[in-house]
C-alpha positions as CSV (number, residue, x, y, z in Angstrom):
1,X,0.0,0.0,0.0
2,X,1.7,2.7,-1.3
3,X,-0.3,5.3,0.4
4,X,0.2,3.9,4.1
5,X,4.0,4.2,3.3
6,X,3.5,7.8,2.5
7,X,1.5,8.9,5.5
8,X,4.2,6.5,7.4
9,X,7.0,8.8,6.1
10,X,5.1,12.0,6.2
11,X,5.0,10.8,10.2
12,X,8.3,10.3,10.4
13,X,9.6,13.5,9.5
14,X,6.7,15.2,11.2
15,X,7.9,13.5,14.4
16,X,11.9,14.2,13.8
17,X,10.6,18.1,13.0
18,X,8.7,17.8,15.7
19,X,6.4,20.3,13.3
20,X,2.4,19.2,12.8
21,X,1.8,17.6,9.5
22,X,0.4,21.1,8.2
23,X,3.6,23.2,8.8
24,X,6.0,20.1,7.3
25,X,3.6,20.5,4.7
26,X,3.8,23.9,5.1
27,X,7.8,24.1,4.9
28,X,8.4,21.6,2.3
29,X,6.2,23.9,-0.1
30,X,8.1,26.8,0.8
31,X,11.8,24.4,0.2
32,X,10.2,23.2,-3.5
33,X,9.2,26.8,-4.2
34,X,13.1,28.1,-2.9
35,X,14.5,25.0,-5.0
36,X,12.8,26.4,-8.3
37,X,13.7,29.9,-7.8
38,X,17.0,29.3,-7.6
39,X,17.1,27.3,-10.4
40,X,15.8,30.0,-12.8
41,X,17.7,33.1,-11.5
42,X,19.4,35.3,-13.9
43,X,22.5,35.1,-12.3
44,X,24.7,32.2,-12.8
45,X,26.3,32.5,-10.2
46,X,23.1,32.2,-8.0
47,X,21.5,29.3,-10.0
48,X,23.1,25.7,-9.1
49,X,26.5,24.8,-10.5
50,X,25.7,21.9,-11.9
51,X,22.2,19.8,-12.5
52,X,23.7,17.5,-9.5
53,X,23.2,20.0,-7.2
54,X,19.6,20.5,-8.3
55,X,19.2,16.8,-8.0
56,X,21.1,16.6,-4.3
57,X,18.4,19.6,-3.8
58,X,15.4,17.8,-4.7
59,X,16.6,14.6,-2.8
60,X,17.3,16.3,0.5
61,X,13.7,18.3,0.3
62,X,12.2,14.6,-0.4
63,X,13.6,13.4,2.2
64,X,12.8,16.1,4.2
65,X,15.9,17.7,4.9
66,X,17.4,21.4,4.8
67,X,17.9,22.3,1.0
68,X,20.9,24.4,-0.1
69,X,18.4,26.6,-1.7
70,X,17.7,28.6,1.6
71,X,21.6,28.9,2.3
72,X,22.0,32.1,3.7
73,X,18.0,32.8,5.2
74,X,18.6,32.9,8.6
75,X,14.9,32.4,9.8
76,X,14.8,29.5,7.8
77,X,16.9,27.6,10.3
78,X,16.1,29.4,13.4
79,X,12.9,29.3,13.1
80,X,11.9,26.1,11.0
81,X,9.8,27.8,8.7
């Protein structure tokens, strides 16, 4: 059953967090939205070296951990938002 896995994970990380399921939720749209931003800025030197870095991006925000993306936003890890 692929969707009691799901909900098993999304427990998981809600538990390590120690967030409710809404603000994981909550955070992980704000990490995907930070992930595709940086991918499409102007600057090259703000954009991801190299498409493994997207990928190592992507993985860590599935697996609910901090992206690279939000490198440098301060409320982002003192908060947890």
């Amino acid at each position: 059953m692929p969707g009691a896995t799901q909900h098993h994970t999304v427990m998981l990380a809600v538990g390590n967090r120690g967030l409710s399921a809404n603000r994981l939720r909550s955070r992980l749209h704000g990490d995907l939205d930070a992930i595709v931003m940086r991918a499409l800025r102007k600057e090259p030197d703000k954009r991801y070296p190299s498409v493994e870095a997207l990928m190592a991006d992507i993985e860590r925000c599935l697996n609910v951990e901090p992206v690279h993306a939000n490198d440098g936003n301060w409320a982002y890890y003192s908060f947890g938002i």
